[in-house]
C-alpha positions as CSV (number, residue, x, y, z in Angstrom):
1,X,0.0,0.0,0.0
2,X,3.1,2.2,0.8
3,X,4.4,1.6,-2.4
4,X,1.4,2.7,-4.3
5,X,0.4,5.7,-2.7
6,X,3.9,6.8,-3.1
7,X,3.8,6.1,-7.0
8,X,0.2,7.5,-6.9
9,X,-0.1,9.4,-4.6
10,X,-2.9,12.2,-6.7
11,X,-4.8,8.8,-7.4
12,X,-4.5,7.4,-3.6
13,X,-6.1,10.5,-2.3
14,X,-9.0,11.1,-4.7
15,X,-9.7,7.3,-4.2
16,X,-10.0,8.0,-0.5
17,X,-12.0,11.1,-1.2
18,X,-14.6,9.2,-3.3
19,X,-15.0,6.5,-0.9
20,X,-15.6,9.3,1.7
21,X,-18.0,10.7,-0.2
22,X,-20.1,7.5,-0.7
23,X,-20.0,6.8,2.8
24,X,-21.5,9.9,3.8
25,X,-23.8,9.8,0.5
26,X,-25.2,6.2,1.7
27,X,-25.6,7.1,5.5
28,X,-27.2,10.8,4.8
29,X,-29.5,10.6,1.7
30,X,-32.3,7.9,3.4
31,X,-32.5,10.0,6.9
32,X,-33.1,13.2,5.1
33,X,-35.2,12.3,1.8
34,X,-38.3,9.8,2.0
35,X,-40.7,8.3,-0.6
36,X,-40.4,9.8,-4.1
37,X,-37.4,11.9,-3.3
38,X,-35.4,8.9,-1.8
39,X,-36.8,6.5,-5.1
40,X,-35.0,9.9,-7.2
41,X,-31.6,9.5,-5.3
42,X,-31.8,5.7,-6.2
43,X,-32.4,6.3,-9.5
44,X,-29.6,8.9,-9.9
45,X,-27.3,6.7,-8.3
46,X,-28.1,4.3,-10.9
47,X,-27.7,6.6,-13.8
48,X,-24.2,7.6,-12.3
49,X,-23.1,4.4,-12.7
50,X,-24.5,3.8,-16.3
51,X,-22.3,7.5,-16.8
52,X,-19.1,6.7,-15.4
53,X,-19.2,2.9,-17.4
54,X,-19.8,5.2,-20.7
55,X,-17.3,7.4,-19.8
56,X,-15.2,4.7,-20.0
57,X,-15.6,5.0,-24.0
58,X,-16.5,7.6,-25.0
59,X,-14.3,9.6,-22.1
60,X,-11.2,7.3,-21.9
61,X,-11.1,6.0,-25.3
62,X,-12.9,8.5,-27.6
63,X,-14.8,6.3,-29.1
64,X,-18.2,7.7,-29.2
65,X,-21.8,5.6,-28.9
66,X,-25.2,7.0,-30.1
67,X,-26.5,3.5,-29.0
68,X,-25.2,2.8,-25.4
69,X,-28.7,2.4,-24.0
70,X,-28.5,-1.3,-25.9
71,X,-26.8,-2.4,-23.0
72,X,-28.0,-0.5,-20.8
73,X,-31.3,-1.8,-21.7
74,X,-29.8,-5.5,-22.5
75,X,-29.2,-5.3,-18.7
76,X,-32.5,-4.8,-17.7
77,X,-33.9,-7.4,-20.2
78,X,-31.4,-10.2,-19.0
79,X,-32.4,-9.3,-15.2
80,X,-35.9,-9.2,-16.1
81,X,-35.6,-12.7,-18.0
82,X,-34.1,-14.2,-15.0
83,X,-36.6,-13.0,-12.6
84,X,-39.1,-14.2,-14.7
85,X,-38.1,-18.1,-14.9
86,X,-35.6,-18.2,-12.0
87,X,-37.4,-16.0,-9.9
88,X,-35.7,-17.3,-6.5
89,X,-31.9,-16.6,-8.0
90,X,-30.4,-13.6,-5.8
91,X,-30.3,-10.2,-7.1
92,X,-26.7,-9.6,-7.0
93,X,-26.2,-12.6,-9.2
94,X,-28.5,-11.3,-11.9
95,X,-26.7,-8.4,-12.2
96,X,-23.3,-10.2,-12.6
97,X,-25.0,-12.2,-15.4
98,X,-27.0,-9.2,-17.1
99,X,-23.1,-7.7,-17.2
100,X,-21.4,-10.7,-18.2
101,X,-24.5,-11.3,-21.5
102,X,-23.9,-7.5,-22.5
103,X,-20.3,-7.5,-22.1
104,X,-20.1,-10.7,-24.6
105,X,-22.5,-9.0,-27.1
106,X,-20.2,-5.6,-26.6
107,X,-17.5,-7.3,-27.3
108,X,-18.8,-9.6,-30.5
109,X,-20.0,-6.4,-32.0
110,X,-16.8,-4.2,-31.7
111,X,-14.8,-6.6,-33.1
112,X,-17.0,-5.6,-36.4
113,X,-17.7,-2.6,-35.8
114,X,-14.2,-1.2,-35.1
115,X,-13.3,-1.8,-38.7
116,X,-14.6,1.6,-38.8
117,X,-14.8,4.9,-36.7
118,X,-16.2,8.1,-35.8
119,X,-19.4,8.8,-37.0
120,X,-19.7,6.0,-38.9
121,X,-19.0,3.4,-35.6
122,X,-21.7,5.9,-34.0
123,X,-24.3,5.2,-36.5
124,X,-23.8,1.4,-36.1
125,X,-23.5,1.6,-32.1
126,X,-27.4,3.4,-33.4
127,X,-28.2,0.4,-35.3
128,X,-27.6,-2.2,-32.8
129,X,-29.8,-0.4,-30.1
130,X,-32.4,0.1,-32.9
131,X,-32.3,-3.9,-33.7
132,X,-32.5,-5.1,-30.1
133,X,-35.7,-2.3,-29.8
134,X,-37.3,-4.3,-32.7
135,X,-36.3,-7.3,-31.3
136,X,-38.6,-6.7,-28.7
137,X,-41.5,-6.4,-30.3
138,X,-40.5,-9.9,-32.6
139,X,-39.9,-12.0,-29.6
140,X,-42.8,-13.0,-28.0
141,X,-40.4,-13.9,-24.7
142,X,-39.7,-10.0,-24.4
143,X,-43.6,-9.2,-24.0
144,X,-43.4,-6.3,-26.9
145,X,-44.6,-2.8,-25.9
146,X,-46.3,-4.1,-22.6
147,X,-42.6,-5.1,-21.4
148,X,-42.3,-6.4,-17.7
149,X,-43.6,-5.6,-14.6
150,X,-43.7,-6.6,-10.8
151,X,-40.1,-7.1,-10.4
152,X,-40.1,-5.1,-6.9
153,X,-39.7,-8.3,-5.2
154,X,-35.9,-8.7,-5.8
155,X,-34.1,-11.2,-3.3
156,X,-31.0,-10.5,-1.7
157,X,-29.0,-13.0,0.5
158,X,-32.1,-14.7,1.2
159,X,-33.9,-11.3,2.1
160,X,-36.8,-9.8,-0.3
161,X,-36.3,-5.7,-0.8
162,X,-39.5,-3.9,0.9
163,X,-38.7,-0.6,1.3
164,X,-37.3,2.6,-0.1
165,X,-34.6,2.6,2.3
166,X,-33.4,-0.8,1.5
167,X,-33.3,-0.7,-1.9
168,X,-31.7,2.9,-1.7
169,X,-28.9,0.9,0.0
170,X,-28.5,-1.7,-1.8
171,X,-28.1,0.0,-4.5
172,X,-25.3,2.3,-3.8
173,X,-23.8,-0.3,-2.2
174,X,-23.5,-1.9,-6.2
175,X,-22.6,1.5,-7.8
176,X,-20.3,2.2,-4.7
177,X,-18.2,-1.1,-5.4
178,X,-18.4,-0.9,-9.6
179,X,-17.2,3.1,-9.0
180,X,-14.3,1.7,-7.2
181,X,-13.8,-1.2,-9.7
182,X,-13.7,1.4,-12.4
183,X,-11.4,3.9,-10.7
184,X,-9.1,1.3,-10.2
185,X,-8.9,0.0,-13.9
186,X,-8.4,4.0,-14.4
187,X,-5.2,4.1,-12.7
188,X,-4.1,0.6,-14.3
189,X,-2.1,-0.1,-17.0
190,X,-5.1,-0.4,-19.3
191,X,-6.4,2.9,-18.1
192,X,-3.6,4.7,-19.1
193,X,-3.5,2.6,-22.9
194,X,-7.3,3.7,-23.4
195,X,-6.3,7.5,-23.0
196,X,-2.9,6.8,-24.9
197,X,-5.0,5.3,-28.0
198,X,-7.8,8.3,-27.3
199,X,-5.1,10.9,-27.8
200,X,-3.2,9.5,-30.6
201,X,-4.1,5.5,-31.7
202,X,-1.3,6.1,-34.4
203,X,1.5,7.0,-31.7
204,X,0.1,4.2,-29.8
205,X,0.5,1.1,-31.9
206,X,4.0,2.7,-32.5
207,X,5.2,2.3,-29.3
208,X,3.2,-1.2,-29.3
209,X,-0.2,-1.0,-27.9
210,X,-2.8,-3.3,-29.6
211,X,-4.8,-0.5,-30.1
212,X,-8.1,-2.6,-31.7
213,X,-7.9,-5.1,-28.4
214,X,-7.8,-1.8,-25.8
215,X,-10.9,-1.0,-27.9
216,X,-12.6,-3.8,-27.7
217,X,-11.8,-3.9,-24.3
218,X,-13.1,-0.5,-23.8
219,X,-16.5,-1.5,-25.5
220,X,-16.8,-4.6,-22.9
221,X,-15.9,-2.9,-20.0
222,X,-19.1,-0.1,-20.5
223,X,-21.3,-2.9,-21.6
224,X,-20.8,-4.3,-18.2
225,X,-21.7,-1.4,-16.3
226,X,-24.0,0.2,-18.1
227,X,-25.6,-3.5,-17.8
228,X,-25.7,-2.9,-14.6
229,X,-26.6,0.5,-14.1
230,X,-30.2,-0.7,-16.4
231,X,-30.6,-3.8,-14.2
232,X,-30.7,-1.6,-11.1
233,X,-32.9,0.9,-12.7
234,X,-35.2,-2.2,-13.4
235,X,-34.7,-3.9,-10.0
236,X,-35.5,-0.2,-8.7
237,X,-38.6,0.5,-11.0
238,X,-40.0,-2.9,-11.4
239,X,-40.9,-2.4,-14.7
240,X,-38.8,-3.0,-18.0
241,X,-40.1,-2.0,-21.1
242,X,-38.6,-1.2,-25.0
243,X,-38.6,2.8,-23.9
244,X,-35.1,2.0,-22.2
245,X,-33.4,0.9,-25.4
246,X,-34.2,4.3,-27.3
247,X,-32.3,6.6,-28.4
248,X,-33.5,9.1,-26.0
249,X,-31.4,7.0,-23.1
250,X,-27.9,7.3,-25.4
251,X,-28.4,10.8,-25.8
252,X,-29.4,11.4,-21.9
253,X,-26.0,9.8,-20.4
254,X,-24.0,11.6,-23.5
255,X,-25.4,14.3,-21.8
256,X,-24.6,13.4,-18.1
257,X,-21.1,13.0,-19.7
258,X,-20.4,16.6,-21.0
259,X,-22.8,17.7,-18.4
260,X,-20.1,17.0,-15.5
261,X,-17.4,17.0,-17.4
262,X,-15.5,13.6,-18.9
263,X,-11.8,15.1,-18.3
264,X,-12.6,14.2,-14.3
265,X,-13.1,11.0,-13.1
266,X,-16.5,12.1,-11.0
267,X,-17.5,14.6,-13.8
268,X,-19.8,12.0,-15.2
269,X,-21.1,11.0,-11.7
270,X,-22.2,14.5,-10.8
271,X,-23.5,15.3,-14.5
272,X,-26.2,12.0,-14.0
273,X,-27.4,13.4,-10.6
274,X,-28.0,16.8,-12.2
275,X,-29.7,15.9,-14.9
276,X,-32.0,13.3,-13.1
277,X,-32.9,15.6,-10.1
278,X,-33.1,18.9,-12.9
279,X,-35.6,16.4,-15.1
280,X,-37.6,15.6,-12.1
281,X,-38.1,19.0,-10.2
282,X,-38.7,20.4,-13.9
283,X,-42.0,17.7,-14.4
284,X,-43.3,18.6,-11.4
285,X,-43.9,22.5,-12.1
286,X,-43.5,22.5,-16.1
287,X,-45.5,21.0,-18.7
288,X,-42.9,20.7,-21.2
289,X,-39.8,20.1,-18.7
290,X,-37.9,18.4,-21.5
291,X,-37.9,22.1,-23.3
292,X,-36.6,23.3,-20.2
293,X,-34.2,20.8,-19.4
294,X,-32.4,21.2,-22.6
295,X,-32.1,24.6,-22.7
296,X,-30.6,24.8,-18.7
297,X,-28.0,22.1,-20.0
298,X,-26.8,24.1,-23.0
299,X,-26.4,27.1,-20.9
300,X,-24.2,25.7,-18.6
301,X,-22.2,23.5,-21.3
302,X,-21.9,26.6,-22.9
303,X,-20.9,28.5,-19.9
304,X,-18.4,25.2,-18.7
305,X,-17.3,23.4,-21.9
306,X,-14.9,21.6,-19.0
307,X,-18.6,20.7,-17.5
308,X,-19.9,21.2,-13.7
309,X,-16.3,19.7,-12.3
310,X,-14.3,23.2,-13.2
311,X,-16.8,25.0,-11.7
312,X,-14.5,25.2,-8.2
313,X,-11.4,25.6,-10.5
314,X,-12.8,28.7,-12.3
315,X,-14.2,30.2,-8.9
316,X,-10.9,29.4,-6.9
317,X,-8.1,28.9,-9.7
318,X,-5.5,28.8,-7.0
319,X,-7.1,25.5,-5.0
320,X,-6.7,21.8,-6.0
321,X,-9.5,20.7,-6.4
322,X,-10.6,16.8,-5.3
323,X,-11.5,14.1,-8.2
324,X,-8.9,15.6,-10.5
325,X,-8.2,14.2,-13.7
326,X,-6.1,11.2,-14.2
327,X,-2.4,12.0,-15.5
328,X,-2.2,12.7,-19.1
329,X,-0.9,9.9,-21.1
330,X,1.4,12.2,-22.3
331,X,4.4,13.6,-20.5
332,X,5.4,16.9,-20.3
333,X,8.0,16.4,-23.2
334,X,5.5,14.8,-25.5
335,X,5.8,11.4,-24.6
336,X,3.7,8.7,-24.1
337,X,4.0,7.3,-20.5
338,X,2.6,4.0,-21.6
339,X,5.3,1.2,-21.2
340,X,4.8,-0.8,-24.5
341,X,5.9,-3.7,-22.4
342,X,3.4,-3.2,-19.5
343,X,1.0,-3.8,-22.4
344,X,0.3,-7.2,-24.3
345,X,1.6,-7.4,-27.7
């Protein structure tokens, strides 16, 4: 541990930071929020996670998906799925399946898909969402536009999930330990190739990086969360229907992305809670709160192209702030600081 936080030592303390500040987040939110506000927290916690699992893309890897809510949605059909014939399996171990099913598809489909990129790898990422939507209307096992429902009564070590409070619980316990998971693989080796290959693929495969396997990789690794992140919103909502594979779900945590910013690790984190609590409030007093949302995110993307995160930096320039950005995979003389032999040939 010595060694670590001596090597690391910007990364050791923002790690502590963010466990801090999901300790206090999990202790504080149920005793002063109840009913609907404390079901709002849990869904924002989810749609953090399904954030900081795309940031892993499009973020770390520049490789940008109009179509993530296909496994975001893919998570929520495999957890549905299994409630539905295995309704007795715990809760924890549909989610590791629903992430394991989109992770596999993620990874079949970039090895296809990254024969091209940019907007071209967008459209497909498009396609695929827009295939698995029709699919649910063609499989008669999916239920069509009716979907699923009555899936509150999710199992966990034996125990059934009965109230706001638990379920608040357990799931920021889940987006707690797949925040660390991701912050970790951040700081690894990997971590540091998916930012090299963002910032120049060409320099990368130069100095040795497989830059098509750290991409594919990248692809997996969001499909797992992001599977995740939809089979908590499912356990959460108890209902799964083909509205959660649109593109109206890609778009929404594209936005949480720029929203909080994707240079910072918890940009994306704080970017989902905004826009889910700024959606919600804005239903409650405006008819047409999607107008209104919209136009109160392009005035503060326009106002912070860095997103909500440099909003300390810009009102106290001379502070650190907490959650910085990983170190650039480039050096300050130009060079990569991505040991071709740290990474698989």
């Amino acid at each position: 541990m010595k060694k670590l936080t001596d090597r690391y030592p910007t990364m050791y303390s923002s790690g502590v930071l963010l466990l801090l500040a999901f300790g206090v987040v999990m202790v504080v939110i149920p005793l002063v929020f109840t009913g609907s506000s404390l079901f709002t927290w849990t869904t924002a916690a989810a749609w953090a996670l399904f954030a900081v699992g795309t940031n892993v893309m499009f973020g770390w890897t520049g490789l940008l998906s109009f179509g993530q809510a296909a496994f975001f949605g893919m998570g929520a059909y495999t957890m549905a799925l299994l409630h539905e014939y295995v309704p007795d399996m715990d809760g924890i171990v549909m989610l590791g399946i629903a992430a394991l099913v989109s992770a596999a598809v993620a990874v079949v489909f970039a090895l296809g898909a990254l024969r091209t990129s940019g907007a071209q790898l967008a459209i497909l990422t498009l396609v695929l969402a827009e295939v698995l939507w029709l699919l649910t209307y063609r499989v008669p096992a999916l239920k069509g536009e009716d979907g699923f429902s009555g899936l509150f009564a999710i199992k966990i070590f034996g125990s059934a999930i009965t109230s706001d409070a638990q379920l608040w619980y357990y799931t920021i316990a889940i987006v707690a330990i797949c925040t660390v998971i991701i912050w970790l693989i951040s700081g690894s080796t990997l971590g540091r190739a998916m930012r090299s290959v963002r910032d120049d693929p060409w320099r990368s495969a130069a100095l040795g990086i497989r830059v098509r396997k750290v991409q594919v990789t990248a692809f997996g690794v969001a499909a797992a969360f992001s599977a995740v992140a939809g089979a908590l919103v499912a356990q959460g909502q108890g209902v799964v229907s083909p509205s959660m594979l649109t593109f109206a779900v890609s778009g929404q945590v594209l936005v949480a992305c720029l929203l909080g910013g994707m240079s910072r690790f918890g940009g994306p984190i704080l970017g989902a809670v905004v826009l889910v609590w700024a959606e919600t409030l804005l239903s409650r007093y405006v008819e047409d709160s999607n107008l209104f949302v919209g136009i109160l995110l392009l005035i503060i993307v326009l106002l912070l192209p860095q997103g909500l995160v440099s909003l300390p930096a810009k009102l106290w320039p001379e502070k650190r702030t907490p959650f910085a950005a990983r170190p650039s995979s480039r050096s300050r003389d130009g060079g990569t600081k991505v040991a071709s032999a740290e990474v698989e040939k």
